[in-house]
Backbone as CSV, one residue per row, in Angstrom:
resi,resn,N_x,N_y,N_z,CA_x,CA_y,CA_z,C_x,C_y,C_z
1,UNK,64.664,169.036,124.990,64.704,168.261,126.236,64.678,169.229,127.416
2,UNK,63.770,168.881,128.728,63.407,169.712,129.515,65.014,169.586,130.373
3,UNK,65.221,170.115,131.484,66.259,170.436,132.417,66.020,169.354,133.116
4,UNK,67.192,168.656,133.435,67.316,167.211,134.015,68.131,167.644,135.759
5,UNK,67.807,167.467,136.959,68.166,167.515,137.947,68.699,166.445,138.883
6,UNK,69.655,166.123,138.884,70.225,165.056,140.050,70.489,165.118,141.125
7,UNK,69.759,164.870,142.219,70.162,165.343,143.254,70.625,163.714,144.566
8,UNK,72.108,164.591,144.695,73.253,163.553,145.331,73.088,163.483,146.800
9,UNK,72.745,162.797,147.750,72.618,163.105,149.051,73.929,161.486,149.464
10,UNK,74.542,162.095,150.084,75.697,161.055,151.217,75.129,160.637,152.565
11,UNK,75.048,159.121,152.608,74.406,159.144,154.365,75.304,159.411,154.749
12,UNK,74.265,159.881,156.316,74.722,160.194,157.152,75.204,162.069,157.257
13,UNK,74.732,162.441,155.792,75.059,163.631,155.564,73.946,165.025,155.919
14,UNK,74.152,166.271,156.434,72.786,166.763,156.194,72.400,168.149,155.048
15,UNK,73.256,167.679,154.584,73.424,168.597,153.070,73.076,167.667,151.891
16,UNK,72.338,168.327,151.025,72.516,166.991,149.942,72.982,168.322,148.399
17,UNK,73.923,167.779,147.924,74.142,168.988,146.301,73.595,167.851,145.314
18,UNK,73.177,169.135,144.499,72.278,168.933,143.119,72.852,169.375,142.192
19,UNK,72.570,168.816,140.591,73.264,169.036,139.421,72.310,169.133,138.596
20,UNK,72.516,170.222,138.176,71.418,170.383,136.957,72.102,169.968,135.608
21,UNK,71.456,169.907,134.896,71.845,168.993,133.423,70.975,170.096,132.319
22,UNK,71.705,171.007,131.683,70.574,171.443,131.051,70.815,170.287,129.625
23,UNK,69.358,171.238,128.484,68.592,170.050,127.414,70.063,170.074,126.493
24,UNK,71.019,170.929,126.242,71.520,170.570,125.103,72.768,170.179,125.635
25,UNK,72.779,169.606,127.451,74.175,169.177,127.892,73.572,167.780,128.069
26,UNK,72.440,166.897,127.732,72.047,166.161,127.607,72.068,165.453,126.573
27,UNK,71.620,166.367,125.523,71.963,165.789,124.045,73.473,165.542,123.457
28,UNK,74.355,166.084,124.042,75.581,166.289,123.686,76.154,164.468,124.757
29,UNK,75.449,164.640,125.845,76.141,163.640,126.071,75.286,162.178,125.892
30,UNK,74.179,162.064,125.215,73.914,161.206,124.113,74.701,160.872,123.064
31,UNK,74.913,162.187,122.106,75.753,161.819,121.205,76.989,161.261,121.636
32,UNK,77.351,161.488,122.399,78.743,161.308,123.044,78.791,159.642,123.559
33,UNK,77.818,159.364,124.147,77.722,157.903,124.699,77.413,156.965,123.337
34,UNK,76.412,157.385,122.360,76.059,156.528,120.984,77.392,156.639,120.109
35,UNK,78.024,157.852,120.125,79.425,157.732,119.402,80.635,156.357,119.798
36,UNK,80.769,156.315,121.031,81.236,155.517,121.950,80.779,154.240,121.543
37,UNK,79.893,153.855,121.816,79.061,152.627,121.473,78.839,151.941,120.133
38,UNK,79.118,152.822,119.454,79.338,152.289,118.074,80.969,152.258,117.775
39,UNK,81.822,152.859,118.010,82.985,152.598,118.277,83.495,151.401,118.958
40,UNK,83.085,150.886,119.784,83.213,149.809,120.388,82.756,148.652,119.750
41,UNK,81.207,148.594,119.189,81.480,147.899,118.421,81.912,147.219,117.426
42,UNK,82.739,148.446,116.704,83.171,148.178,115.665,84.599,147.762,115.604
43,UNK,85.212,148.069,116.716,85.986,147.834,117.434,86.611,146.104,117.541
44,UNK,85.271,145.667,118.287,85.025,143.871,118.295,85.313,143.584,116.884
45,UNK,83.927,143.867,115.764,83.597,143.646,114.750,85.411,143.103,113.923
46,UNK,86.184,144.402,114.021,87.474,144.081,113.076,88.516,144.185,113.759
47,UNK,88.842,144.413,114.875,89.701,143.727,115.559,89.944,142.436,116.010
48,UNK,88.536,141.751,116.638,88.477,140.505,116.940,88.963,139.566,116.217
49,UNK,88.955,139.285,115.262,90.189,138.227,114.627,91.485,138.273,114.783
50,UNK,91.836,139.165,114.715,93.194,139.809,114.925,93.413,139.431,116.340
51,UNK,93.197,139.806,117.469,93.537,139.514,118.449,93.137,137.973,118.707
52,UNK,92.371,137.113,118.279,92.087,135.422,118.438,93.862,135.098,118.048
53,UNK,93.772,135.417,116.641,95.142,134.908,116.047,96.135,134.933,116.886
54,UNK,96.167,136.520,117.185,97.287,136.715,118.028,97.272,135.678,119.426
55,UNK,96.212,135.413,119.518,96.306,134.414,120.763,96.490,132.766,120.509
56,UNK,96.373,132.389,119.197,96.670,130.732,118.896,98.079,130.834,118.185
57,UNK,98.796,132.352,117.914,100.376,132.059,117.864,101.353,131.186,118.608
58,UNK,100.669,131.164,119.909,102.119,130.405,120.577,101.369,128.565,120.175
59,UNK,99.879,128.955,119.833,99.694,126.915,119.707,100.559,126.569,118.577
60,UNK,99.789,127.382,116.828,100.527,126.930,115.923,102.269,127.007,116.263
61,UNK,102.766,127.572,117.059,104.189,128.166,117.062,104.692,126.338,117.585
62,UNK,103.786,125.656,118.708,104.136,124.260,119.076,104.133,123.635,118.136
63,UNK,103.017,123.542,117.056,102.511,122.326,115.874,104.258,122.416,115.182
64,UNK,104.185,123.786,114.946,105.303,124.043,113.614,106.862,123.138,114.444
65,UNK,107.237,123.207,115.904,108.168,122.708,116.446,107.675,121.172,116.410
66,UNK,106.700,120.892,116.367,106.027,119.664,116.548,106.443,118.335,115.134
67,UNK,106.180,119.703,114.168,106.082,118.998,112.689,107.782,118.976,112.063
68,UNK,108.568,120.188,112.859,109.724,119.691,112.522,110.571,118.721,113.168
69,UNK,110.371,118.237,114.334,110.476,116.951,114.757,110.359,116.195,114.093
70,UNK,109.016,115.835,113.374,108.123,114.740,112.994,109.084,114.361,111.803
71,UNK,109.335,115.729,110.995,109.898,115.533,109.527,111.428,115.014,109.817
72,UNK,112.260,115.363,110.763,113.687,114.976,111.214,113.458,113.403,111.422
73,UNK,112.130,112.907,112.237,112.301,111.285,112.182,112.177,110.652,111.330
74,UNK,111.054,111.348,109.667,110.949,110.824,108.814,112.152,110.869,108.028
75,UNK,113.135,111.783,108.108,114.405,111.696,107.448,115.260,110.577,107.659
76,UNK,115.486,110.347,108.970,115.806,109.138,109.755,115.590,107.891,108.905
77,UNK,114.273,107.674,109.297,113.677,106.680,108.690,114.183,106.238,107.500
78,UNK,113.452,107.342,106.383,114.283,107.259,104.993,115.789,106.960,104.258
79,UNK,116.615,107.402,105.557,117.665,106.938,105.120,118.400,105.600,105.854
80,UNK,117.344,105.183,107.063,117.605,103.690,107.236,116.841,102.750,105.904
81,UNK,115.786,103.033,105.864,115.309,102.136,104.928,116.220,102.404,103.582
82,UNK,116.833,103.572,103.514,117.677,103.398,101.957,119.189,101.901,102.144
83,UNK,119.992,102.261,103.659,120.476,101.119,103.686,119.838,99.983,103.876
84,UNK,118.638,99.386,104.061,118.087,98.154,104.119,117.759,97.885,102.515
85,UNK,117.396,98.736,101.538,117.073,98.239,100.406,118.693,98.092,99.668
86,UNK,119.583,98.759,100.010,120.787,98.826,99.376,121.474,97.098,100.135
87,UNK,121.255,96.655,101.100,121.541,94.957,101.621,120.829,94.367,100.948
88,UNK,119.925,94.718,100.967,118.588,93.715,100.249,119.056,93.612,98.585
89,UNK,119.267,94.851,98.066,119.993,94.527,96.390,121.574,93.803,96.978
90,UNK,122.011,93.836,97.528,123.345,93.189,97.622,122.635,91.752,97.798
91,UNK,122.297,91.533,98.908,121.640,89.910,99.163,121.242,89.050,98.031
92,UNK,120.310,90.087,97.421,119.299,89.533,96.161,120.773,89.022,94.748
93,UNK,121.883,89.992,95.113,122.618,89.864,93.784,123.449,88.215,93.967
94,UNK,123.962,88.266,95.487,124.670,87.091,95.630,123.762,85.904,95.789
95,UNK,122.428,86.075,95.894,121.705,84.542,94.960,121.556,84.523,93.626
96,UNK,121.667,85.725,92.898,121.686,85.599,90.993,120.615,86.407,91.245
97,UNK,119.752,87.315,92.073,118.476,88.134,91.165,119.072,89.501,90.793
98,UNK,118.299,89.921,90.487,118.282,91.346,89.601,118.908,92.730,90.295
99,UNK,119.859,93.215,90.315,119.652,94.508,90.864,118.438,95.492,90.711
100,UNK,118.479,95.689,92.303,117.688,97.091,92.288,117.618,98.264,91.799
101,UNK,117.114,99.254,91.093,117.411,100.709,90.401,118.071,101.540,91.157
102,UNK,118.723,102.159,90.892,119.618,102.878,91.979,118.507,104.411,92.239
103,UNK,118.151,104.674,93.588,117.150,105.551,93.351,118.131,107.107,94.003
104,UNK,118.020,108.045,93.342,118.186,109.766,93.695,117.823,110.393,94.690
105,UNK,118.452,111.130,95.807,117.403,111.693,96.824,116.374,112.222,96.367
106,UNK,115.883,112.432,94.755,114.421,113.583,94.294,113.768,111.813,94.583
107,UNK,113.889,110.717,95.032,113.203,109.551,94.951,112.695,109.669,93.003
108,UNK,113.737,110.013,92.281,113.816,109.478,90.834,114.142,108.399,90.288
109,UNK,113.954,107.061,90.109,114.627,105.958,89.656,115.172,106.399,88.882
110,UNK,116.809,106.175,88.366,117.094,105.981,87.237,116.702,105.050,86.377
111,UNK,117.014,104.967,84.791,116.341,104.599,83.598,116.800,102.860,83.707
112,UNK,115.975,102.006,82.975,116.591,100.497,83.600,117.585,100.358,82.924
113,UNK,118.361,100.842,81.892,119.765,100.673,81.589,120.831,101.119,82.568
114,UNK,120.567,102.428,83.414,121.622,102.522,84.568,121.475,102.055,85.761
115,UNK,120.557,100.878,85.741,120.641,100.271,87.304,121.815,99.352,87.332
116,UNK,122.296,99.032,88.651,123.533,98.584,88.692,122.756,96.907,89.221
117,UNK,123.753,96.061,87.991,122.898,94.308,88.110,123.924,93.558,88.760
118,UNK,123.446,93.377,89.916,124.615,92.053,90.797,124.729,90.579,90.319
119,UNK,125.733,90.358,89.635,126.127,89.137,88.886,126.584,87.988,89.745
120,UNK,125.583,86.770,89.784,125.906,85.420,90.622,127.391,85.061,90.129
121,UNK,128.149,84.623,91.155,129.132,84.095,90.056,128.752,82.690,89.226
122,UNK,129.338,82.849,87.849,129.613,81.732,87.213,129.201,80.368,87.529
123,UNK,128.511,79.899,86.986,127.883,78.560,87.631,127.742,77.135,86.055
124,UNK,128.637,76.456,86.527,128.973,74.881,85.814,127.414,73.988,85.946
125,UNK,126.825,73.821,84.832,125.774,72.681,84.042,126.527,71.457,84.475
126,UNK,125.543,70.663,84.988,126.390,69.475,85.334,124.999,67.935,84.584
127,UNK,125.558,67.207,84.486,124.835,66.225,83.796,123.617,65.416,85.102
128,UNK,122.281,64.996,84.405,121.415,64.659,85.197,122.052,63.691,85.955
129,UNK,121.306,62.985,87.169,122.042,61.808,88.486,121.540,60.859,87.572
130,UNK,122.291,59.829,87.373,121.763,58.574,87.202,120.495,58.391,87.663
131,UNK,119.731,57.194,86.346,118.233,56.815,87.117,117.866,56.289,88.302
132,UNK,117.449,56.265,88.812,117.388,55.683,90.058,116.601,54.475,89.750
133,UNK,117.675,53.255,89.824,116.599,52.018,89.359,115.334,51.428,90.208
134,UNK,115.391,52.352,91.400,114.401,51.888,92.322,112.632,52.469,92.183
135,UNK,112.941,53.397,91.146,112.168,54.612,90.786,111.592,53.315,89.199
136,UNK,110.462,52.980,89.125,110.108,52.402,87.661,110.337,53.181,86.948
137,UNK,110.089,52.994,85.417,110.286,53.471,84.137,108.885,53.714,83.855
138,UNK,108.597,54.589,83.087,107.133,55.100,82.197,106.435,55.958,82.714
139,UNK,105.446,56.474,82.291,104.892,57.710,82.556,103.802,57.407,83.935
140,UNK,103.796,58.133,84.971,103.430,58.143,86.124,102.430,59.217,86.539
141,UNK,101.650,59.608,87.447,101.547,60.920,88.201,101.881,61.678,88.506
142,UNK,102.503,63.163,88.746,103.202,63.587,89.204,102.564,63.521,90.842
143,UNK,103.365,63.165,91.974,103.317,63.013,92.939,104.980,63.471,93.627
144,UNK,105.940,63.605,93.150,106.697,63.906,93.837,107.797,65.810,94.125
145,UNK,107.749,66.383,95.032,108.461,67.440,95.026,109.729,67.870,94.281
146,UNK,109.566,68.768,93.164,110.568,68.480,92.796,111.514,69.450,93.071
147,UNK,111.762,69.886,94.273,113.144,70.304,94.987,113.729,69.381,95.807
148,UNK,115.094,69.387,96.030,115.512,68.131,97.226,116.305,68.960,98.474
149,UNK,116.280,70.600,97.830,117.180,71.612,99.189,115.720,72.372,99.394
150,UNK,115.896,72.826,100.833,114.669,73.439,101.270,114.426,74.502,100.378
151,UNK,113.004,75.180,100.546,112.538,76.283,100.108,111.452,77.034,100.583
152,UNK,111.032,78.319,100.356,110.201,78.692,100.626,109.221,79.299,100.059
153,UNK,107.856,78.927,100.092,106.906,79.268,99.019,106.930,81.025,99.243
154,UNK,106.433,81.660,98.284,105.996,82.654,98.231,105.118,83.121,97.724
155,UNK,104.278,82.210,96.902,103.222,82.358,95.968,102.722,81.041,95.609
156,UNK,101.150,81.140,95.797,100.432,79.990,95.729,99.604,79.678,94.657
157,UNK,98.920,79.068,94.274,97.689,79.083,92.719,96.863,80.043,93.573
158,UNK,96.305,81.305,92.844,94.945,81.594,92.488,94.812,82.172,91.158
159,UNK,93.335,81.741,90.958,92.588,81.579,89.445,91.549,81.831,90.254
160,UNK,90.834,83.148,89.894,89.253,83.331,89.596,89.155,83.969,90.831
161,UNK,89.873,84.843,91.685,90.019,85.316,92.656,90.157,86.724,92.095
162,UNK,88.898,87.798,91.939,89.303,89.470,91.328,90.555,89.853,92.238
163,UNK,90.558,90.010,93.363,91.140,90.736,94.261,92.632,90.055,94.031
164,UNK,93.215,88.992,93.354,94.274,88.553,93.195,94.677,88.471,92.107
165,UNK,96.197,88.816,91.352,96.395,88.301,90.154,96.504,86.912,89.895
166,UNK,96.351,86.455,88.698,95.743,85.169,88.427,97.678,84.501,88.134
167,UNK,97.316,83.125,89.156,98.839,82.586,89.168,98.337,81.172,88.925
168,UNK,99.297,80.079,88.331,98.580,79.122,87.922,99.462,78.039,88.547
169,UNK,100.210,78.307,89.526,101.300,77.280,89.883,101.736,77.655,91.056
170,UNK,102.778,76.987,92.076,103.495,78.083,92.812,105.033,78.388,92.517
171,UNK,105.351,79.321,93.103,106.834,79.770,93.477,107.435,79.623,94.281
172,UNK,108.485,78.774,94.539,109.098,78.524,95.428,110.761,79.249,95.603
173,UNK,111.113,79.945,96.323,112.144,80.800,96.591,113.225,79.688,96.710
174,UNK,114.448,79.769,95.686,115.660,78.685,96.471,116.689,79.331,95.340
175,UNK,117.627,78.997,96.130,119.203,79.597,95.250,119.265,79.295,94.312
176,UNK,119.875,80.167,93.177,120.220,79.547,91.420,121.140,78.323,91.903
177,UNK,120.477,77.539,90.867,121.761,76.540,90.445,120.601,74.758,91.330
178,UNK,120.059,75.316,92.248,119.284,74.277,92.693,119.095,73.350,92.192
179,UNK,119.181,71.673,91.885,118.266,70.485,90.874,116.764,70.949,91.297
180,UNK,116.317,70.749,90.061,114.756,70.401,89.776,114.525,69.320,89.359
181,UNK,113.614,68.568,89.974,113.620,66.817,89.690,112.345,66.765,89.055
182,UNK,112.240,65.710,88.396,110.821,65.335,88.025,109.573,64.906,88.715
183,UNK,108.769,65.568,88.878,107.292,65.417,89.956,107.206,63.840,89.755
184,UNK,107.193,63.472,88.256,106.333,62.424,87.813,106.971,61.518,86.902
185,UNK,106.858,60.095,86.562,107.746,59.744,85.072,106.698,60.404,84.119
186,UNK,107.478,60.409,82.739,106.927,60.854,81.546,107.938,61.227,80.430
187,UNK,106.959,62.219,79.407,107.756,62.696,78.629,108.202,63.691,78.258
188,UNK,109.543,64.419,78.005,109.875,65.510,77.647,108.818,66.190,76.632
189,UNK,107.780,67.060,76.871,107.096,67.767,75.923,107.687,68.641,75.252
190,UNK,108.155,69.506,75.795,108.779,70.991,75.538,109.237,71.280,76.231
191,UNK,110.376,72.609,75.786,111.713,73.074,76.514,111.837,74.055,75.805
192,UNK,112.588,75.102,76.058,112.654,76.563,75.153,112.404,77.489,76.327
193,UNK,112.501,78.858,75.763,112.761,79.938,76.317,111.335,80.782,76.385
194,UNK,110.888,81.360,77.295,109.569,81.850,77.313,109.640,83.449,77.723
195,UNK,109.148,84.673,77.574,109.034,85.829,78.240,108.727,85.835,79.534
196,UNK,107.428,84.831,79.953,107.306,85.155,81.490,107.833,84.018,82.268
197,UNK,107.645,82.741,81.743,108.401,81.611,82.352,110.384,81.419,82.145
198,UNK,110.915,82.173,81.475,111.915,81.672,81.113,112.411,80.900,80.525
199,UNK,113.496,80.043,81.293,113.965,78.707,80.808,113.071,77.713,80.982
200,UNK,112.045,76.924,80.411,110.958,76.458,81.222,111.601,74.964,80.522
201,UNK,110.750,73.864,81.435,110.590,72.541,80.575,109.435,71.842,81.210
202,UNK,108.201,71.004,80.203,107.394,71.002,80.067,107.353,69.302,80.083
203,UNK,106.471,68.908,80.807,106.879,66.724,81.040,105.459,66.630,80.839
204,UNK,105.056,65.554,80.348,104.126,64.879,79.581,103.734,63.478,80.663
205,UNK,102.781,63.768,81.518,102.335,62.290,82.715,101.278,61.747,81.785
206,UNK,101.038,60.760,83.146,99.830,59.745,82.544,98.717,60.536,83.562
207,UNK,97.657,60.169,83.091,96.685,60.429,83.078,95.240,61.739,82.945
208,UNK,97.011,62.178,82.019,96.231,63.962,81.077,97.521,65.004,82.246
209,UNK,97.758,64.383,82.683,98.604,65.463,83.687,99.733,66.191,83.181
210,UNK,100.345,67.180,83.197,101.524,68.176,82.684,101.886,68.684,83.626
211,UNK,103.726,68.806,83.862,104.008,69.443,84.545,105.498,70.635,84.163
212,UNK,104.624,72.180,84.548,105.730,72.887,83.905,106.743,72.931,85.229
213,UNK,108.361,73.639,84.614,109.318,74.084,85.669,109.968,75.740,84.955
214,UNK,109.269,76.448,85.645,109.883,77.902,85.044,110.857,78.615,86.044
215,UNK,111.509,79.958,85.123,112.644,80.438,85.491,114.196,79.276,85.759
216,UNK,113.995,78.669,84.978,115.399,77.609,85.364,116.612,78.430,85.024
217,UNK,117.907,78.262,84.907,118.889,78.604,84.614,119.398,77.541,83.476
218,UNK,119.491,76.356,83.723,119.953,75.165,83.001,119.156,74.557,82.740
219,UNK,118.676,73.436,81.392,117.866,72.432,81.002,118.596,71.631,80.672
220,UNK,118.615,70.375,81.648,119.452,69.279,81.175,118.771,68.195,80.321
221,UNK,117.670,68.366,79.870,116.933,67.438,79.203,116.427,68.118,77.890
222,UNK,116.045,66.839,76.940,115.656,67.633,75.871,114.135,67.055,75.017
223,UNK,113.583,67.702,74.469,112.369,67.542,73.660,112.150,65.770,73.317
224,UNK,111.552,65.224,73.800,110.967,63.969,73.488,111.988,62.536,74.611
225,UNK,112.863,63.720,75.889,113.496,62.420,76.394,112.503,61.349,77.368
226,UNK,112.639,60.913,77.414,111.891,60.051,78.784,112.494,60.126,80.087
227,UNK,111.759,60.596,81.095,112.521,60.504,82.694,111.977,60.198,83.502
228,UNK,112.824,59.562,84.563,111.687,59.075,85.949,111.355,60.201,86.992
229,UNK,110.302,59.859,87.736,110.164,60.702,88.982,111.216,60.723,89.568
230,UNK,111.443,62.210,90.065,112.432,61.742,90.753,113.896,62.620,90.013
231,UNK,114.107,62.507,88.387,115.206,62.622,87.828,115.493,64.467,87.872
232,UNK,117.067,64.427,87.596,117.314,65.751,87.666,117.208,66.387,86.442
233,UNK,116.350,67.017,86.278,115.766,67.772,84.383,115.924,69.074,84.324
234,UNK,116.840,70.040,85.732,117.040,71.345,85.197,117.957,71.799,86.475
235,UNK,118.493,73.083,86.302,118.664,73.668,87.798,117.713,74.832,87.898
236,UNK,117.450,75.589,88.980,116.378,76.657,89.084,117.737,78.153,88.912
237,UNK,116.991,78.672,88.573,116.977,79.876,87.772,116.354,81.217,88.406
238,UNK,116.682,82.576,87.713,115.924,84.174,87.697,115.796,84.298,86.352
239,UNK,115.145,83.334,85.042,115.123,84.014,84.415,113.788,84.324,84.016
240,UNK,113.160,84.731,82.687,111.713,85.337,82.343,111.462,86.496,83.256
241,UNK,110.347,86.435,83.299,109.475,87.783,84.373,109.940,86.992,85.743
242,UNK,110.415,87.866,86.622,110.763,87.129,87.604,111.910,87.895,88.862
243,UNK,111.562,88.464,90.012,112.617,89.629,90.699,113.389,88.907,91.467
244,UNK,113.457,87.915,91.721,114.272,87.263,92.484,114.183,85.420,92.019
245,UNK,115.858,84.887,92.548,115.980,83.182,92.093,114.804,82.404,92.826
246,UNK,113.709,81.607,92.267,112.880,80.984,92.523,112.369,79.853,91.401
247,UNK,111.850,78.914,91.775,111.182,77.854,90.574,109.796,78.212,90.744
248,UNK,109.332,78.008,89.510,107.713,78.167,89.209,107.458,76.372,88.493
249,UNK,106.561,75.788,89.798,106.014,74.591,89.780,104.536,74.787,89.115
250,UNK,104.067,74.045,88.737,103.095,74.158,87.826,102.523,72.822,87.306
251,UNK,101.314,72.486,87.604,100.785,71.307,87.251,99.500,71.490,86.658
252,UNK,98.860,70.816,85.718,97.529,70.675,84.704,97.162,69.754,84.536
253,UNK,96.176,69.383,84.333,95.258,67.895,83.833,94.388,68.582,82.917
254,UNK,94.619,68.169,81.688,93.740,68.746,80.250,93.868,69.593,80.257
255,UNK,94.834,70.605,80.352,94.739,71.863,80.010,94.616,72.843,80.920
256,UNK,93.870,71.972,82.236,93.878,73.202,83.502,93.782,72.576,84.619
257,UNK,94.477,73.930,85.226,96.019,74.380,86.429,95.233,73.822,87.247
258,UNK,95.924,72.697,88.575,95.883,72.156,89.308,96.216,72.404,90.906
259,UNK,95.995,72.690,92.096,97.169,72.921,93.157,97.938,72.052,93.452
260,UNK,99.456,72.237,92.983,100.204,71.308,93.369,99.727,70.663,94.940
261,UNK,99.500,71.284,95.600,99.532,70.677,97.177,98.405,69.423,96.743
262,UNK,97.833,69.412,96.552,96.493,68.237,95.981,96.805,67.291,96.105
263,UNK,98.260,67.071,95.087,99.144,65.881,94.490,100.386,65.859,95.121
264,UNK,100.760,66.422,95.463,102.402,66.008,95.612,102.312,65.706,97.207
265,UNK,102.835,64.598,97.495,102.979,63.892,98.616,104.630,63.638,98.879
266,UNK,105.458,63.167,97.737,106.625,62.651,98.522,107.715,63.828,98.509
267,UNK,108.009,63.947,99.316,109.546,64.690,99.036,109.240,66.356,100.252
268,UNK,107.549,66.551,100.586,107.659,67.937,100.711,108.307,68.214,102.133
């Protein structure tokens, strides 16, 4: 490289100084500037993450104060809803249903032999009401409700609905011990004990019609009696498949399930 000359003049000045550059104070400060320059970049290259991070420390540093908040309300939460399910098994026990499993802070149920079962008290079978002579004799329609204390449905017929399990009657929510009356006159079909219905009893109408009563507690009637609409043929019950005291109403014509609402007019 030839000899490089710079020459510096200041206005207003009438001197001007010059710098000579010789060839190998040129090359030296090439190398010197490309050394630099690659240093720098390399610089960016693996530092630059490092310093980003270092700069979204104080965000994540909010999230993390953020999320332990979040988790302190969900604790909250969790242990209100543990006393609402712990009323709710008390409630459920003093109508006769089932205790709840007693659950572990690991949220482990214990095994269904150590759940603790809230026992209705003691409850006296009492003999059906007299017929009501105003009510005819013989087998009828079922047309009448057979609760006479309020209730509340909780489950309605569906059949042939994928998205629903298949129910063939409804459920009506009401305290053990309730009368269950007869929808319809007829005949005692069947009575006995069932896995998913329970204590059930089964009446024989006119015109192909059947009407079941599941989960009862008591059956005051028996296999082949005759009763009017109207008559008292059980009390309601928690028993069979079943989480809480409710009657399972249930009506058929030949064999298949009907919506009670269709038919039953008096009493609802």
């Amino acid at each position: 490289m030839r000899e490089l000359t710079i020459l510096i003049h200041r206005d207003g000045a009438l001197a001007s100084k010059q710098v000579r550059l010789a060839g190998w104070l040129q090359r030296v400060l090439l190398v010197v500037g490309t050394v630099l320059a690659v240093a720098l970049v390399l610089g960016i290259v693996l530092y630059g993450p490092i310093v980003t991070a270092a700069a979204r420390a104080p965000i994540l540093q909010f999230e993390v104060n953020r999320l332990r908040a979040e988790n302190a309300r969900v604790a909250d939460l969790a242990r209100r809803l543990d006393e609402v399910e712990a009323r709710y098994a008390h409630l459920r026990g003093m109508l006769g249903g089932r205790g709840l499993p007693e659950v572990t802070r690991d949220s482990t149920p214990h095994p269904a032999g150590d759940e603790h079962l809230y026992v209705a008290p003691p409850m006296l079978a009492r003999a059906p009401a007299p017929a009501d002579t105003a009510t005819p004799a013989g087998a009828t329609a079922p047309s009448r409700w057979p609760l006479s204390v309020p209730s509340y449905r909780t489950r309605g017929l569906a059949q042939g609905d994928p998205s629903q399990e298949s129910h063939s009657g409804l459920d009506l929510a009401v305290p053990v011990g309730s009368d269950v009356r007869a929808s319809g006159g007829g005949t005692v079909e069947e009575t006995g004990a069932d896995s998913a219905y329970g204590l059930f009893v089964l009446i024989e109408h006119s015109g192909g019609y059947e009407t079941m009563y599941g989960h009862l507690s008591r059956v005051l009637v028996n296999l082949g009696d005759a009763v009017r609409a109207g008559q008292v043929i059980a009390l309601t019950g928690n028993t069979g498949r079943s989480t809480a005291p409710h009657l399972h109403f249930e009506i058929r014509q030949r064999g298949r399930s009907v919506d009670p609402l269709t038919l039953v007019r008096e009493g609802r």
